[in-house]
C-alpha positions as CSV (number, residue, x, y, z in Angstrom):
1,X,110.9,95.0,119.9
2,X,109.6,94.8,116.9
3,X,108.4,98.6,116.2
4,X,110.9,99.3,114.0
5,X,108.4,98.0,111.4
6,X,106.7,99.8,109.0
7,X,103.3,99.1,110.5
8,X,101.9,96.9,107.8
9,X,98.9,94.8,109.2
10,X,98.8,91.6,106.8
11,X,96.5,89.3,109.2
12,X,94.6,87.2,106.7
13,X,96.5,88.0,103.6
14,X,97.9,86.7,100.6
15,X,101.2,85.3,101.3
16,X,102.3,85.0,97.6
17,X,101.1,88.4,96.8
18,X,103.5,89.3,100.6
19,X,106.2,88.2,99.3
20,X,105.7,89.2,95.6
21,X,105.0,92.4,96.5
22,X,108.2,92.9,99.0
23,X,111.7,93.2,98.5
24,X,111.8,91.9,102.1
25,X,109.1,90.0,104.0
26,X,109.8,88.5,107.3
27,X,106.9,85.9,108.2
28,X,106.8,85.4,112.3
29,X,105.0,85.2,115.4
30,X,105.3,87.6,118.3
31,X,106.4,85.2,120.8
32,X,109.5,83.6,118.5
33,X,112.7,84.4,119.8
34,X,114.1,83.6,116.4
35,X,111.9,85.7,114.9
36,X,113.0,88.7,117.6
37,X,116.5,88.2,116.5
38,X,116.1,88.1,113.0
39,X,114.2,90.8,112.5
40,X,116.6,93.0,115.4
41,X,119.4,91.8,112.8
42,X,118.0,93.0,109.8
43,X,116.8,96.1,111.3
44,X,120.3,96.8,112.9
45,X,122.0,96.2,109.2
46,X,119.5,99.5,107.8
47,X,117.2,97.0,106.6
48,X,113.0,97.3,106.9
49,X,111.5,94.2,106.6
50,X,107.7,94.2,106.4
51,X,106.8,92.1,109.0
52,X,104.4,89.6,108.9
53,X,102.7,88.1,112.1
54,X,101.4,84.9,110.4
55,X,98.0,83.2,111.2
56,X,96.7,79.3,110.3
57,X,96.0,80.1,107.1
58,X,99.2,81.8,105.9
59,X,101.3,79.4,108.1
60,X,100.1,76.5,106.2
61,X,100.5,78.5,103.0
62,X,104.3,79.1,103.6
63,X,104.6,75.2,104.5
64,X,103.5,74.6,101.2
65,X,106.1,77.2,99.8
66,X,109.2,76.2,101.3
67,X,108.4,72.5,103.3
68,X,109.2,74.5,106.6
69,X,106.7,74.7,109.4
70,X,109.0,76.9,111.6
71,X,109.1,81.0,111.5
72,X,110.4,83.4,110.9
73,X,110.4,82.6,107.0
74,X,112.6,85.3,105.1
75,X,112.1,86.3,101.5
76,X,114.2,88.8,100.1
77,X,113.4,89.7,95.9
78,X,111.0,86.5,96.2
79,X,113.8,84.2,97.6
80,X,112.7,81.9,100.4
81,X,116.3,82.6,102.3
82,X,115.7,80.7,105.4
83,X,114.9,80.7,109.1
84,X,116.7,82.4,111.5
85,X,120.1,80.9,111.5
86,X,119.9,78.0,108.5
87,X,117.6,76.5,105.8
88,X,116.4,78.0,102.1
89,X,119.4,79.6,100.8
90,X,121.0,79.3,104.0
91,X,119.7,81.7,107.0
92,X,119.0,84.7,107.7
93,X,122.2,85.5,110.0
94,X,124.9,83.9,107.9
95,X,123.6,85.5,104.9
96,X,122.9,88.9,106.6
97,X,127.1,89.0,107.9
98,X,128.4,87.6,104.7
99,X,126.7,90.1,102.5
100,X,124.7,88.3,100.7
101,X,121.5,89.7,101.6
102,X,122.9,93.7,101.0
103,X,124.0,91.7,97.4
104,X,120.4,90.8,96.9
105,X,118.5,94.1,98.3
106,X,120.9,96.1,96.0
107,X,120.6,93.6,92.5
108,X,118.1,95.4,90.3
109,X,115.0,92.9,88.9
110,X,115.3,91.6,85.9
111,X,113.6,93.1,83.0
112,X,111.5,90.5,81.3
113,X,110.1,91.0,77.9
114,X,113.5,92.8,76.8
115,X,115.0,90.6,73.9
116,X,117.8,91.8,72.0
């Protein structure tokens, strides 16, 4: 169920430059049932995560990101925002029904270098 994706194959790549890059980035594997619902969640809110089927390499990556060796792994504007249901800033289903993650896709980035 995961075709509502835009496609994106990122085997192999950089997962700081994935999540840079992205305003959303869901990190998973295809047989995660956590993964299945967050993304379906996201997706069912309007939202279109690229979608990240991780390998070794970027798995071990991401553990050194955010101390988590679970998936999915959300970012949203760079944010590590959790698993599924809990962890960074507190999971991806109680932040996607309180609002905070609409909050966050809609905040613009801040302009660095602009001194006043």
């Amino acid at each position: 169920m995961m075709g509502g994706s835009q496609g994106k194959s990122s085997e192999g790549a950089d997962v700081g430059g994935l999540i840079a890059e992205n305003d959303m980035v869901v990190f998973a594997t295809p047989t995660c049932p956590f993964c299945r619902r967050a993304i379906s969640e996201l997706q069912k809110a309007g939202f279109e995560p690229n979608i990240v089927h991780v390998d070794g390499v970027q798995r071990s990556a991401l553990t050194e990101i955010t101390g988590k060796t679970s998936v999915p792994q959300v970012f949203v504007k760079g944010q590590f925002i959790g698993g599924c249901n809990d962890g960074g800033l507190g999971g991806t289903l109680p932040l996607l029904f309180n609002g905070k993650i609409a909050e966050m896709m809609a905040a613009e980035p801040a302009c660095e270098g602009e001194a006043s």
